[in-house]
DRENDO-1510 file (C-alpha; in Angstrom, 1 decimal, always signed):
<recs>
REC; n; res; u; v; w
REC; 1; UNK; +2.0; -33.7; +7.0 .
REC; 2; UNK; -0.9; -32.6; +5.2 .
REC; 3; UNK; -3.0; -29.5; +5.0 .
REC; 4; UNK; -5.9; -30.5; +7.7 .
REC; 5; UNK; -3.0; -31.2; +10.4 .
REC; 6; UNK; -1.8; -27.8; +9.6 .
REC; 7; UNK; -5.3; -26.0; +9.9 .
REC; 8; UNK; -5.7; -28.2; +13.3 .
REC; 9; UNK; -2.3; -26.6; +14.3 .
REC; 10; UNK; -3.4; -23.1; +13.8 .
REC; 11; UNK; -6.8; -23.5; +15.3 .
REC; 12; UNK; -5.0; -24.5; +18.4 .
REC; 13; UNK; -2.8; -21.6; +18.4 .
REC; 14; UNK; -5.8; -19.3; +18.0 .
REC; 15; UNK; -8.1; -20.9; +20.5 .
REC; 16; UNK; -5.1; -21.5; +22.9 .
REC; 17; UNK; -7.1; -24.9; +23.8 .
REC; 18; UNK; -7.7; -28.4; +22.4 .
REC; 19; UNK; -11.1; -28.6; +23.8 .
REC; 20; UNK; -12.0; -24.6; +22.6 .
REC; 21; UNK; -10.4; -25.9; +19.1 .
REC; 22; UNK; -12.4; -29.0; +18.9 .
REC; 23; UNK; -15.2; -27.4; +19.7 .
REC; 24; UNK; -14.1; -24.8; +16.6 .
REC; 25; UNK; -13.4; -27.4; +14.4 .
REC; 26; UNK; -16.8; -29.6; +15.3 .
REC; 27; UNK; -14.9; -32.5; +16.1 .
REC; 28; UNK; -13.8; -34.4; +19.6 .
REC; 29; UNK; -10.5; -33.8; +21.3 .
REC; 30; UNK; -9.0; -37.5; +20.7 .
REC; 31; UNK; -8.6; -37.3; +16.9 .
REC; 32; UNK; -7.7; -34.0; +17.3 .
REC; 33; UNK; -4.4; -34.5; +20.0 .
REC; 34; UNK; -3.9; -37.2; +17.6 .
REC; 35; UNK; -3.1; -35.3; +14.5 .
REC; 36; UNK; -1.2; -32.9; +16.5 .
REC; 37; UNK; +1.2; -36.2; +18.0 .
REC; 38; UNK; +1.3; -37.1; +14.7 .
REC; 39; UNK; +2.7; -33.6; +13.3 .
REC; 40; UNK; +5.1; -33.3; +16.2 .
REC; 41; UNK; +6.5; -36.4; +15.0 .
REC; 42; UNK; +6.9; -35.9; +11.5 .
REC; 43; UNK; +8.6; -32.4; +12.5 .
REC; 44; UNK; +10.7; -33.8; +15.5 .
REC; 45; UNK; +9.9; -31.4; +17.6 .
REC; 46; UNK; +7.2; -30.4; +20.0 .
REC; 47; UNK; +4.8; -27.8; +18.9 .
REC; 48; UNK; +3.1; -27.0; +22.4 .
REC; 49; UNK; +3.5; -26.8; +26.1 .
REC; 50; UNK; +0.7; -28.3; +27.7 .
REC; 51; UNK; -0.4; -26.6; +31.2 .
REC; 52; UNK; -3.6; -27.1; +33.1 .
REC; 53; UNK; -4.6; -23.2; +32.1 .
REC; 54; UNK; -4.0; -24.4; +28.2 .
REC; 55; UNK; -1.7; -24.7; +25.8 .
REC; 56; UNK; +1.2; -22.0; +24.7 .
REC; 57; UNK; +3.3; -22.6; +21.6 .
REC; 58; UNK; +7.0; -23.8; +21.8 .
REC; 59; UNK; +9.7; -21.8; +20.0 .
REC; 60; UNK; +9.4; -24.0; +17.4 .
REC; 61; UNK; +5.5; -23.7; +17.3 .
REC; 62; UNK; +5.8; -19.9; +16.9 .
REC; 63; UNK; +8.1; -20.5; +13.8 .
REC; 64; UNK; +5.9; -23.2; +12.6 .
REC; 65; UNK; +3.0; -20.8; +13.2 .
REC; 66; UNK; +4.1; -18.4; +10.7 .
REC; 67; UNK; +4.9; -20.8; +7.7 .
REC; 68; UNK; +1.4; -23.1; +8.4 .
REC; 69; UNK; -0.2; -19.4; +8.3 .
REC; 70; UNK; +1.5; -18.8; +4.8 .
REC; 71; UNK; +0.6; -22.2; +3.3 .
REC; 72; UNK; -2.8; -22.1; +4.7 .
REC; 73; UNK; -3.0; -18.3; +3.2 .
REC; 74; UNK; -1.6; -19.8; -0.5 .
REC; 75; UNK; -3.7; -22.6; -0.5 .
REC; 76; UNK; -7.0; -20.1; -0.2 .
REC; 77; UNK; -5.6; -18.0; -2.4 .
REC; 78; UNK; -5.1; -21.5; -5.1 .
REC; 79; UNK; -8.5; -22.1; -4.4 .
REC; 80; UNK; -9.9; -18.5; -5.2 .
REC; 81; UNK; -7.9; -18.1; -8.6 .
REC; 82; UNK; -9.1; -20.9; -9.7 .
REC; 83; UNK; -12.7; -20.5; -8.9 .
REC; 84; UNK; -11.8; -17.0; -10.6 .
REC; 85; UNK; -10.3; -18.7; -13.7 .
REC; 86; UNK; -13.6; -21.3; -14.1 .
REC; 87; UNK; -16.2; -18.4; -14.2 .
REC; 88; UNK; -14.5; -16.8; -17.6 .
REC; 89; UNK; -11.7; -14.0; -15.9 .
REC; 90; UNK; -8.5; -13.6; -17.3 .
REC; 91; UNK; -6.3; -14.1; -14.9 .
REC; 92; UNK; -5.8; -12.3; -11.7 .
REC; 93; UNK; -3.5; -9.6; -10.3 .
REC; 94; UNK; -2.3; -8.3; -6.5 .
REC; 95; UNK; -1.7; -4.4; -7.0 .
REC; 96; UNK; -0.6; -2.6; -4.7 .
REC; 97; UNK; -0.9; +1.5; -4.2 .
REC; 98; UNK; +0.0; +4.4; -1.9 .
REC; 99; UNK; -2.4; +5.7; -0.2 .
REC; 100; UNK; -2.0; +9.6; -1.3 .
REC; 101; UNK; -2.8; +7.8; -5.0 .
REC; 102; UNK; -5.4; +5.0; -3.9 .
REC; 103; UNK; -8.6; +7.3; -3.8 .
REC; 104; UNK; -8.1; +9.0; -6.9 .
REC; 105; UNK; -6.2; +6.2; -9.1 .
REC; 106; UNK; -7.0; +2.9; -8.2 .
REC; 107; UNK; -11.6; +3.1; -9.3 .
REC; 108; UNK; -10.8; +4.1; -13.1 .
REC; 109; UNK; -8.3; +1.8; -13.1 .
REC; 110; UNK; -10.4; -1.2; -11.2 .
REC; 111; UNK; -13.6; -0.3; -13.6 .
REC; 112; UNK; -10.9; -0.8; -16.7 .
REC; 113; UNK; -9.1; -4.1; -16.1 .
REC; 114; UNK; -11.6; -5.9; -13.5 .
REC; 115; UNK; -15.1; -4.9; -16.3 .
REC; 116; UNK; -13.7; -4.6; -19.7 .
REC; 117; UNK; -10.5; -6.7; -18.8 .
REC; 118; UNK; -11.9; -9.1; -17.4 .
REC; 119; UNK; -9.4; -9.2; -14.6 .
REC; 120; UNK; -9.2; -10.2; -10.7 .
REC; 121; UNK; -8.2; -7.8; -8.4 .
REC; 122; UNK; -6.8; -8.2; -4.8 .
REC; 123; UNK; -5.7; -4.7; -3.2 .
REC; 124; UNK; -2.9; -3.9; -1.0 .
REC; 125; UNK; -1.7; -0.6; +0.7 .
REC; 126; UNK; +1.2; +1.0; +1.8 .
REC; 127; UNK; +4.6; +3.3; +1.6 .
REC; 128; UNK; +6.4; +3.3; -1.9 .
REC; 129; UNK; +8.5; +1.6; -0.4 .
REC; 130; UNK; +6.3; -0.9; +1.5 .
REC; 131; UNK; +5.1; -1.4; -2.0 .
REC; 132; UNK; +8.0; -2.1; -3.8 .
REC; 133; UNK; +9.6; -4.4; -1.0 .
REC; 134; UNK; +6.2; -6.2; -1.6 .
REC; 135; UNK; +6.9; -6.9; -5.2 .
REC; 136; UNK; +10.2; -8.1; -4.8 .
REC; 137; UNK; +8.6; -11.1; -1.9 .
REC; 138; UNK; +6.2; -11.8; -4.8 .
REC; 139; UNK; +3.6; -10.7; -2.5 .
REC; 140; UNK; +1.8; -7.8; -5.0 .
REC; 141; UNK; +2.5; -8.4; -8.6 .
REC; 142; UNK; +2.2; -4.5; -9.4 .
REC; 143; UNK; +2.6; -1.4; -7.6 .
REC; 144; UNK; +1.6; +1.8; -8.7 .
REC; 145; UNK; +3.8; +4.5; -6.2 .
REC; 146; UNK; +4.2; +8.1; -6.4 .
REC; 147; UNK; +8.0; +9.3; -5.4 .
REC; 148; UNK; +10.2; +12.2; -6.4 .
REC; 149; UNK; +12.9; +9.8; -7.2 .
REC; 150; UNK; +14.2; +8.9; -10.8 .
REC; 151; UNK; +13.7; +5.6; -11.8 .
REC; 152; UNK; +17.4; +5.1; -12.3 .
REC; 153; UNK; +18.0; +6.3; -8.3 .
REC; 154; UNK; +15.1; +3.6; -8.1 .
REC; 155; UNK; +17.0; +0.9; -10.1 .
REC; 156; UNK; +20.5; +1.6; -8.2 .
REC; 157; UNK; +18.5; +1.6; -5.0 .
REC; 158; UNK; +16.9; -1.7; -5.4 .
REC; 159; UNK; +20.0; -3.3; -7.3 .
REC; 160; UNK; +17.9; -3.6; -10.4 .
REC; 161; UNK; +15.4; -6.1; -9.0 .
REC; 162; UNK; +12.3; -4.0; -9.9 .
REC; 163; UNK; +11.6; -2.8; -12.9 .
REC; 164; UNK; +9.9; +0.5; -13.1 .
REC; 165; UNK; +8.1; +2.5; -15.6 .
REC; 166; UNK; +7.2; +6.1; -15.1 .
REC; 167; UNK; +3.3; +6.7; -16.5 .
REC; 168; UNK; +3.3; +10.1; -16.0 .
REC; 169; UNK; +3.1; +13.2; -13.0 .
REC; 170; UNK; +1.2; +15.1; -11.3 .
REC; 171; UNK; +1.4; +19.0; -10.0 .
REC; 172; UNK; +2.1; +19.3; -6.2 .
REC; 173; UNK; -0.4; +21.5; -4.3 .
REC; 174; UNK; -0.3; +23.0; -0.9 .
REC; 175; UNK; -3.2; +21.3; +1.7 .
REC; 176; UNK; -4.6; +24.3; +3.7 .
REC; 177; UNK; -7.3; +24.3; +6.3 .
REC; 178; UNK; -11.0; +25.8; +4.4 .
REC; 179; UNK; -10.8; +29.4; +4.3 .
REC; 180; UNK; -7.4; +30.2; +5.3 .
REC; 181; UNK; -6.6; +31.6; +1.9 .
REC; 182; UNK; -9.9; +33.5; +0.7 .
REC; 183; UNK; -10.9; +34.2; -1.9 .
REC; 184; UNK; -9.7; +31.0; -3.0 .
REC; 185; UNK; -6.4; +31.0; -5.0 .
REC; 186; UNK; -2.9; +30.2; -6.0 .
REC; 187; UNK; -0.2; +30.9; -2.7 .
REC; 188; UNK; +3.4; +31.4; -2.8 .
REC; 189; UNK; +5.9; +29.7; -0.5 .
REC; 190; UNK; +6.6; +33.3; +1.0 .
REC; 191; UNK; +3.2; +33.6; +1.9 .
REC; 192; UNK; +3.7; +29.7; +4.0 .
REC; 193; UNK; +7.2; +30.7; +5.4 .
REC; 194; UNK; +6.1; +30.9; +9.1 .
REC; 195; UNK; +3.8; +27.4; +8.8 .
REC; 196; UNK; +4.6; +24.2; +9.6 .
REC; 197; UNK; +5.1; +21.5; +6.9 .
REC; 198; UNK; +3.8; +17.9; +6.9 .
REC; 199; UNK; +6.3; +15.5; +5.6 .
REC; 200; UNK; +6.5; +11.4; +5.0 .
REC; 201; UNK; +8.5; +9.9; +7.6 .
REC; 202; UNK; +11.5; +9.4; +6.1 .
REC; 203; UNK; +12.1; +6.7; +3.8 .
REC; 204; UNK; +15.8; +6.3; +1.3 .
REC; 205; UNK; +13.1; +6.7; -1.9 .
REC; 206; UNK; +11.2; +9.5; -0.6 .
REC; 207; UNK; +12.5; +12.9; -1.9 .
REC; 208; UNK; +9.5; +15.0; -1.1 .
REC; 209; UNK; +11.3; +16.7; +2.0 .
REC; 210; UNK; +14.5; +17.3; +0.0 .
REC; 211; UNK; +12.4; +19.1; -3.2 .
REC; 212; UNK; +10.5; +21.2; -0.1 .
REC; 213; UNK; +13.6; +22.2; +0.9 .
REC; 214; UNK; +14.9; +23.0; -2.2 .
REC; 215; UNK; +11.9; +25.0; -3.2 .
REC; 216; UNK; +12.1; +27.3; -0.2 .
REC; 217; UNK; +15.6; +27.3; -0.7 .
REC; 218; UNK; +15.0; +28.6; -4.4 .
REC; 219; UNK; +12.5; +30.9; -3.3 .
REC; 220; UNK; +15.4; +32.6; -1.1 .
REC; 221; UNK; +13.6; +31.4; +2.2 .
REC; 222; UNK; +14.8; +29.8; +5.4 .
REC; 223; UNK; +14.0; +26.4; +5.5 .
REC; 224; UNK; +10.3; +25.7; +6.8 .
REC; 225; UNK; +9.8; +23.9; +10.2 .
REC; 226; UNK; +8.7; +19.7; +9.2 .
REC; 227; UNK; +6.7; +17.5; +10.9 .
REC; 228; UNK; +6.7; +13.9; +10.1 .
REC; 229; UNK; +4.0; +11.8; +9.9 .
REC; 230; UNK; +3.4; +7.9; +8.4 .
REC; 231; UNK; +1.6; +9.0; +5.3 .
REC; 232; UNK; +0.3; +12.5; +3.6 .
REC; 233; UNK; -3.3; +10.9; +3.9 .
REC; 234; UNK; -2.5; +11.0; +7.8 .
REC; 235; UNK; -1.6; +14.6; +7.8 .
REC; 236; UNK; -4.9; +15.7; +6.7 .
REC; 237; UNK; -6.5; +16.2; +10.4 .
REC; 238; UNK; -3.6; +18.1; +11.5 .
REC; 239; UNK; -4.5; +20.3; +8.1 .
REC; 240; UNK; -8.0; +20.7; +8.8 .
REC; 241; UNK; -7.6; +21.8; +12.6 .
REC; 242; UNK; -4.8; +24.3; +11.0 .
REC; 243; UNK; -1.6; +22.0; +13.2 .
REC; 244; UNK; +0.1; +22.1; +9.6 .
REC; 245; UNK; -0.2; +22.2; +5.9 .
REC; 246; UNK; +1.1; +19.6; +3.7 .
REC; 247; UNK; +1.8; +19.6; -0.3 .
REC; 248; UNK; +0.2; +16.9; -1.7 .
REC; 249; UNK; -0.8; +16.4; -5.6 .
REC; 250; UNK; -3.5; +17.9; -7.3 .
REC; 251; UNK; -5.5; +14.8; -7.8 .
REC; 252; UNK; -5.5; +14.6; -4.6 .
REC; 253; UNK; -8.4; +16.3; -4.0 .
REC; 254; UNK; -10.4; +13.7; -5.4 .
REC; 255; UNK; -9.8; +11.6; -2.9 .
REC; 256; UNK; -11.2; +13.4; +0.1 .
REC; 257; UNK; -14.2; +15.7; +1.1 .
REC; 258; UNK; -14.1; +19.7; +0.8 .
REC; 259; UNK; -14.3; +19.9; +4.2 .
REC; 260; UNK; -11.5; +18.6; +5.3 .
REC; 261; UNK; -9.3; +20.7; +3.5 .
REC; 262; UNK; -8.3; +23.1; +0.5 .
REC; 263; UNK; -5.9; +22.8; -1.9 .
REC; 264; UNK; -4.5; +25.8; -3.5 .
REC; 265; UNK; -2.0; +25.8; -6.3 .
REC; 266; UNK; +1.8; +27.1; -5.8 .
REC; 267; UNK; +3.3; +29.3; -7.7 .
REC; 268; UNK; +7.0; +28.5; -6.5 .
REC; 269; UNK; +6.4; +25.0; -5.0 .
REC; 270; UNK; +8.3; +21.7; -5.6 .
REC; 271; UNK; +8.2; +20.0; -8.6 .
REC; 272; UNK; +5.5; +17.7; -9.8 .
REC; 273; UNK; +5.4; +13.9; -7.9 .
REC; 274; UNK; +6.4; +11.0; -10.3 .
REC; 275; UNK; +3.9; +8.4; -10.9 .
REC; 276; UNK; +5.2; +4.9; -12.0 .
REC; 277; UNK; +4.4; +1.3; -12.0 .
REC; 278; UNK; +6.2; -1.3; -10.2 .
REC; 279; UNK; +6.7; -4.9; -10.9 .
REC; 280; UNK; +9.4; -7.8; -10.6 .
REC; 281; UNK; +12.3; -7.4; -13.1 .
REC; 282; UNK; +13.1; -10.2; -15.3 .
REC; 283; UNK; +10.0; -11.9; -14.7 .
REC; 284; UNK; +7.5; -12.8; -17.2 .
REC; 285; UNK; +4.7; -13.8; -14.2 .
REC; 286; UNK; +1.6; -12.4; -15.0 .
REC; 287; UNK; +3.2; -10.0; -17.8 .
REC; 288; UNK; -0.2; -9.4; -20.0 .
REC; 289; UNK; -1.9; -8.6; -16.4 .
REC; 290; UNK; +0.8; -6.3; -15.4 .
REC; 291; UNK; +0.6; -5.0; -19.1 .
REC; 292; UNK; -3.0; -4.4; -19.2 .
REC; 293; UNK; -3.0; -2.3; -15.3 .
REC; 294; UNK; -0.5; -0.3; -16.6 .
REC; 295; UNK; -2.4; +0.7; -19.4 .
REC; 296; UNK; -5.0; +1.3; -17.4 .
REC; 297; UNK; -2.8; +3.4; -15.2 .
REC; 298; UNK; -1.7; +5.5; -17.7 .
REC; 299; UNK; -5.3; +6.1; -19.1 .
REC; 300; UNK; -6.1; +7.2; -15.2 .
REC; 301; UNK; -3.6; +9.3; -14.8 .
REC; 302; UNK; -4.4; +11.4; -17.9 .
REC; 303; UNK; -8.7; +11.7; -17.1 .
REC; 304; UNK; -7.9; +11.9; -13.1 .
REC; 305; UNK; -5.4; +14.5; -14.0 .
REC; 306; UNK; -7.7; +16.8; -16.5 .
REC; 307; UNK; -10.6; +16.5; -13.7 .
REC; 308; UNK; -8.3; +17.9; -11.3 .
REC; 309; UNK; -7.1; +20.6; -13.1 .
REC; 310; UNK; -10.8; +21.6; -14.1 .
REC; 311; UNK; -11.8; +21.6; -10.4 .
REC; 312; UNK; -11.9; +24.8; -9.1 .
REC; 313; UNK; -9.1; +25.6; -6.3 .
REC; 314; UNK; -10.3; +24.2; -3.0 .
</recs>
């Protein structure tokens, strides 16, 4: 088995057709069926059903699908590190970030560790927990996640297989549509009783609905009516058009146009979302990389921070 039978494989299963994949591969169809006999017999088992509409892949030749995909994927990856490596970089790094903390966090730290650093940088996006599940598979070497969870409930959660080191925090604001507050200025949770609250769909590290709660709850209101949706980013259009309004931090409003929305201080809101950096516990891969983003993070955090609280509400 080698890596041209498995690229044959998957141009197969892409093209559903020898022919369509020779014609991909600029080859003829006889050496092509060949390698393909030749890789069903070294696995022992057929990879396709041949019909006279095509080909469709086996149940084996789904499975096999998936791993050829993830060695082809590696070997590209091999091949781009070390092209990386032979122009002078130091190394290269797969962070991950949240979405809510991607427009506002991710540049100044990029400009840091990919200029001065002399680092590579592949990007990846998704949930704090998406994230963090990411770095345990070894698939993002970093994370940088935003979650009103301690890092011990983080620990405990994750049976210690992270580790995770809190940078810093940022104030939570309340997302309004433009002019619903004017003149422009800090609100109060009595003042949002009757509105309807944008929330992350529920997630076992997310405590951002819980602190809402408990925030209205201190402020001796009812509890507010939630919405979920898949990410605070997401809940912006449903702000805009005045569906909802959604807290989000203060830097957020780097990270989107004036238009869009306003975000006004609160007075009696939750408290501030806690910004940390994730990586593998117990693993020394890529540790001066990892070191270096996290430096970069924190240096971020404290400039992004300052230019948000400068900006002028809305």
């Amino acid at each position: 088995m080698d890596l041209r039978q498995l690229h044959y494989f998957v141009t197969i299963a892409e093209t559903g057709s020898f022919s369509r994949a020779a014609k991909a591969l600029y080859m003829t169809q006889p050496p092509l069926s060949s390698a393909i006999a030749q890789l069903e017999s070294e696995l022992g088992a057929r990879l396709f059903e041949r019909s006279s509409r095509g080909v469709r892949l086996t149940l084996v030749g789904e499975e096999m699908l998936l791993r050829a995909d993830h060695v082809l994927a590696q070997t590209r990856e091999m091949r781009r590190q070390a092209t990386v490596l032979s122009q002078g970089y130091n190394g290269t790094l797969a962070a991950g970030s949240t979405p809510m903390l991607s427009d506002a966090f991710m540049p100044p730290i990029l400009r840091q560790i990919c200029g001065t650093d002399r680092i590579d940088v592949t990007l990846h996006e998704g949930t704090p927990d998406g994230i963090i599940r990411k770095v345990m598979d070894g698939d993002v070497d970093v994370g940088l996640i935003g979650t009103m969870a301690s890092s011990t409930s983080l620990d405990a959660l994750y049976h210690g297989r992270v580790r995770v080191e809190q940078i810093g925090t940022t104030v939570l604001d309340v997302a309004l549509p433009v002019g619903a507050i004017s003149p422009a200025r800090p609100v109060s949770l009595h003042e949002l009783r009757d509105q309807e609250f944008a929330v992350p769909v529920r997630a076992a590290h997310d405590h951002m609905r819980a602190r809402l709660l408990h925030a209205f709850q201190g402020a001796g209101l009812e509890p507010p009516r939630l919405r979920e949706v898949s990410s605070l980013r997401a809940a912006l259009p449903l702000v805009s058009a005045g569906v909802v309004c959604a807290v989000l931090p203060r830097s957020f409003r780097l990270g989107f146009h004036p238009s869009a929305a306003e975000l006004h201080p609160l007075v009696d809101g939750p408290e501030p979302l806690t910004i940390s950096v994730v990586s593998l516990a117990d693993s020394d891969r890529r540790a001066s990389q990892i070191a270096r983003f996290t430096l970069a993070a924190r240096t971020a955090l404290e400039a992004v921070s300052d230019d948000a609280d400068e900006a002028p509400p809305g």
